[in-house]
N, C-alpha and C positions, 0 to 999 in steps of 0.2 A: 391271685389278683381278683379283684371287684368287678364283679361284670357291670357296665352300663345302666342296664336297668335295673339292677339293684342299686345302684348311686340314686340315681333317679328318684327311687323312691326313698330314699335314705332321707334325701334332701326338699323332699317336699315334705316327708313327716317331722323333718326339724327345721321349717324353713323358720319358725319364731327364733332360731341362735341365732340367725345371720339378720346383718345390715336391714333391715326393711323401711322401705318409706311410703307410709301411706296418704292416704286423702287429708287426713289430719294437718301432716307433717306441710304438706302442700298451701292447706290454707293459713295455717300460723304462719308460715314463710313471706306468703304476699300481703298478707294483710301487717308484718310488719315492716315489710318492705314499701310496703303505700305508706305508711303511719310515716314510717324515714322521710320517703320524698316531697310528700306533703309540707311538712314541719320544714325540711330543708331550703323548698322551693321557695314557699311562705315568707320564710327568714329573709331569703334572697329579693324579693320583689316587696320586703313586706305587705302583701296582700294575699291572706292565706285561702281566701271566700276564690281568688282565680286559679292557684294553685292544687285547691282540689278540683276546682273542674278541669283542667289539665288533666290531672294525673287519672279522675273518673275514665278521659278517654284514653292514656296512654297507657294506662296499664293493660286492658284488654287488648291492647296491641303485643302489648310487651307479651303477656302469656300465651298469647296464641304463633306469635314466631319464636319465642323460648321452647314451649313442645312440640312444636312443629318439627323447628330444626332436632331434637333429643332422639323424638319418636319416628320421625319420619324421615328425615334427611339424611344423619347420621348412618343409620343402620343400612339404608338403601345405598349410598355413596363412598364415606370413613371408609365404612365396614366392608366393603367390598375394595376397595381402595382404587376409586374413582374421583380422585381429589383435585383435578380438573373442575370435574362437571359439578362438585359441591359446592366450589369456589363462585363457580355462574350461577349457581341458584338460592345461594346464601345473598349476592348483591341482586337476583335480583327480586328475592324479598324485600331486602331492606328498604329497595325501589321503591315497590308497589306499599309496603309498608309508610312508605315517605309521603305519598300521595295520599294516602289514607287519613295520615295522622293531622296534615295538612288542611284537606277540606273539611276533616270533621273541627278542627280548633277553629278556623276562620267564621266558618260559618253558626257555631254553637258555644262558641265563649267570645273570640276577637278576632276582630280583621288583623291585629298586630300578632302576626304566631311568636314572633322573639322578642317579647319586651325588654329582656336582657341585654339585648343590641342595643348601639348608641343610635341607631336611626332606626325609623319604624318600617316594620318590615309587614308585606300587605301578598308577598308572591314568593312564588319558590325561588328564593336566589342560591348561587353557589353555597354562600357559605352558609345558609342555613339547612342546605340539604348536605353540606360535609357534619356539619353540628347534631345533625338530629338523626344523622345515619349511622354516627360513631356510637353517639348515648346508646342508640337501640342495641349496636353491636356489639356496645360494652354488657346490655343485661343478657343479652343472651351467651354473651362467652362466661360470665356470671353464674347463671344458672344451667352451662353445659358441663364446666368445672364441676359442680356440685356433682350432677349426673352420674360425671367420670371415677370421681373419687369414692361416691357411694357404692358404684358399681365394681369397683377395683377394692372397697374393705370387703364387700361380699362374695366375690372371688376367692381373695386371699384368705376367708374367712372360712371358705368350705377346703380350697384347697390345705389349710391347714391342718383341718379338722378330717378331711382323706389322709393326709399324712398320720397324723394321729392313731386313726385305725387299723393303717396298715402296718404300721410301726406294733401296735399293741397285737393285733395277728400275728407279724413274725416272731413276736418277742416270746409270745404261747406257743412258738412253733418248735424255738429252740430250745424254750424250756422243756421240753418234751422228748425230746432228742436223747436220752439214754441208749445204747446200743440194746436192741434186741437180742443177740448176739449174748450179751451176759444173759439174760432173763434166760433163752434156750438154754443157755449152759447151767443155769441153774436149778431150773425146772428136771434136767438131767441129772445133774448129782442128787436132789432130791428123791429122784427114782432109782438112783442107784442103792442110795440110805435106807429106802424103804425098802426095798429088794433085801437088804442087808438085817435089816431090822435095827438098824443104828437107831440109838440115843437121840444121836444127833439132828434125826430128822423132824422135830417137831422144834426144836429151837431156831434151824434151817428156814422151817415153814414161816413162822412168827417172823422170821428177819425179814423175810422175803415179803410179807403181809404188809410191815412197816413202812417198807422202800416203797411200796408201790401204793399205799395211800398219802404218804410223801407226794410223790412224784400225781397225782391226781387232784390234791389238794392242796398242795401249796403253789403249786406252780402258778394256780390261779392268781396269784396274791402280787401284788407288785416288789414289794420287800417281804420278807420272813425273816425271824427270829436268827441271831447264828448260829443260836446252842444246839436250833432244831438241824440247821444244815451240816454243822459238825457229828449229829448226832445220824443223820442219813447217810455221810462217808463213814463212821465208822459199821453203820448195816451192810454197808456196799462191801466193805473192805472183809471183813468178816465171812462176808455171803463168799468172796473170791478165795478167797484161803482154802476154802474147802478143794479145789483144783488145781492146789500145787502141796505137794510135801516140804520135806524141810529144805528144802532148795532156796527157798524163796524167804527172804525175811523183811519183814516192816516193820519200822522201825518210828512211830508217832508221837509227836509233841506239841501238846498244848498247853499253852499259855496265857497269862494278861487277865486282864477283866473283862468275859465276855456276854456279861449280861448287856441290856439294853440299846444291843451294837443289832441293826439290820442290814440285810444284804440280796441281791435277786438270786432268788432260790432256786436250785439245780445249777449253779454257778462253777461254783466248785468242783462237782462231781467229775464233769466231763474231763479237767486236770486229771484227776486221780484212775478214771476210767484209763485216759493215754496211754498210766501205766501198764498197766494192765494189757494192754492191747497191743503196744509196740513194744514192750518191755520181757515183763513175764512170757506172755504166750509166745514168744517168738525166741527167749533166752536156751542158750543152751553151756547148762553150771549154775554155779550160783549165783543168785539173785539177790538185789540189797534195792529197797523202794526206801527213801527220804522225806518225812511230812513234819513240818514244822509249819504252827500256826501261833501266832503271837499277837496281841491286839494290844495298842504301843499309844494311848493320847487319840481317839477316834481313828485310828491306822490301823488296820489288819494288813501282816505282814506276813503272808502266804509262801511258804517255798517247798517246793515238792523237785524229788528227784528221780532217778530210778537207774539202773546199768542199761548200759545200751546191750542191745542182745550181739552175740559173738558175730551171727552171720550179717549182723550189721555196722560193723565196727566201722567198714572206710564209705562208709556212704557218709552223703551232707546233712548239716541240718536238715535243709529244709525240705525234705526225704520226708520226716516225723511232723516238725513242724508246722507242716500245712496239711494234720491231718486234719477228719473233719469236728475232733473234737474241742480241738485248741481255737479254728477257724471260729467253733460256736461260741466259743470263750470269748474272742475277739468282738467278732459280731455283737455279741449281746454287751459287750462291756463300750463301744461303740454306740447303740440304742438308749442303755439304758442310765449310763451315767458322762457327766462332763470331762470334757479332756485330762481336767487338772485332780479329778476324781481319784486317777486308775494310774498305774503305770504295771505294763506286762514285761516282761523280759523273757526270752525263749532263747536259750544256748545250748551249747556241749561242751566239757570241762572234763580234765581226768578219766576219761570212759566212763561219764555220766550226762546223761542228759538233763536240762535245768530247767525247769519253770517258775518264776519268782512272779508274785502278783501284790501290789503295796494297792491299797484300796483303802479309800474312807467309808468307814460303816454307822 
């Protein structure tokens, strides 16, 4: 998990992704928002020469209870959720606003504040302080909206982008996930071949070389090649041989056309690992492993089997099932591709356990 202050800093050195609005963005905003009211107003009274004196004084009204409430109301009242005590202090801006807007129009453009009106209007009456308290409370719910919604893409916008990261961390984590477990047992046969003087131990070495610049450099990759990941189970597969006699037979088949097909790499393996691990090392007799790989119209059509081992005959599935290799399989096929992508299937059939995996590549 991400500590705090490394978010923190995450997101102040890419604060350019997300939403930002600046001084810029501010003054194109009002300035074409007067250019509107202007031309509007104008239209309306046709007399456009009083209409921008209007709007000269209304809008520095407008802006200053528009940020007020954003900056200052909001955060101190919403935010703490004293929605009471907003609601009194939102009217009685508007109020003191009303008074404002009033003796500056009378006294520096007209004694008539609502020419709009059918009779001339010279004092604060009802209806011109319900008329002028609404307009102001329309720009400011106007430009709170904005506020809200810029502030909710930019949220969503890092929260996604948190998600993103942690997703691609786990997705490196699981790809990485090969049992140790094999590596020590093979680093051991190794040392037994050498001890022996086997042949066998420099083809051993090289297999073993392969897998694990595999498993170091591909993993990095979001898709890899299939041929190469076919071509790391059979390193794997090969590397395990060497710690069973003829007890144990596998039995593999590939098929299809498997050029230009990709797939998230170390995918597979952990399948073929299960066997290995809940299968063979725990088998007592003979052993039969099942791998069929077929790639069918962009379908990779996966089926891997193996005997279930004797002293596990009457256990459950989900005994093996929920080991943590197949879990990886899940998880990562969950992460890394869409529902309609994958389909897994995990049973037991005739004293065999089944893994089937249909995947577009």
């Amino acid at each position: 998990m991400l500590q705090k202050n490394q978010l923190d800093d995450f997101f102040k050195k890419n604060s350019s992704k997300y939403y930002k609005v600046d001084y810029r963005h501010h003054i194109i905003f009002w300035t074409i928002y007067f250019m509107f009211n202007v031309l509007r107003w104008g239209s309306l009274h046709n007399d456009f020469i009083y209409s921008l004196k209007t709007n000269l004084i209304g809008f520095p009204i407008h802006m200053t209870l528009a940020y007020f409430n954003v900056y200052y109301l909001m955060p101190k009242f919403v935010y703490a959720r004293k929605y009471f005590t907003y609601a009194i202090m939102v009217l009685l801006c508007l109020f003191v606003m009303l008074l404002v807007k009033y003796n500056l129009t009378y006294y520096l453009v007209s004694t008539n504040v609502m020419p709009e009106s059918a009779e001339t209007v010279d004092s604060i009456t009802l209806n011109y302080a319900i008329v002028t308290m609404l307009g102001e409370f329309y720009v400011v719910s106007f430009v709170t909206a904005i506020k809200v919604t810029v502030d909710w893409l930019r949220e969503n916008s890092k929260l996604h982008d948190l998600e993103k990261r942690q997703l691609t961390t786990e997705l490196k984590f699981l790809r990485s996930q090969v049992s140790p477990h094999f590596f020590f047992n093979t680093l051991n046969n190794i040392y037994s071949l050498t001890l022996e003087k086997s042949e066998k131990a420099p083809e051993v070495i090289l297999k073993l070389s392969e897998l694990m610049r595999y498993l170091l450099y591909a993993t990095k990759k979001r898709r890899q090649d299939l041929t190469n990941e076919i071509e790391c189970i059979r390193n794997y597969i090969d590397l395990e041989r060497i710690r069973f006699d003829n007890t144990l037979k596998i039995d593999m088949n590939i098929s299809g056309n498997l050029d230009n097909h990709t797939i998230a790499p170390m995918l597979l393996v952990p399948i073929i690992e299960n066997c290995f691990k809940h299968g063979a090392s725990k088998n007592i007799g003979e052993m039969l492993i099942n791998i069929d790989l077929e790639v069918v119209d962009s379908i990779m059509h996966f089926n891997v089997s193996n005997t279930i081992p004797e002293e596990n005959k009457k256990s459950e599935v989900p005994t093996r099932a929920g080991g943590i290799g197949l879990s990886n399989v899940k998880k990562r096929l969950e992460l890394g591709y869409d529902k309609d992508d994958y389909e897994l299937t995990i049973f037991e059939k005739e004293k065999m356990f089944n893994v089937i995996l249909n995947l577009k590549v």
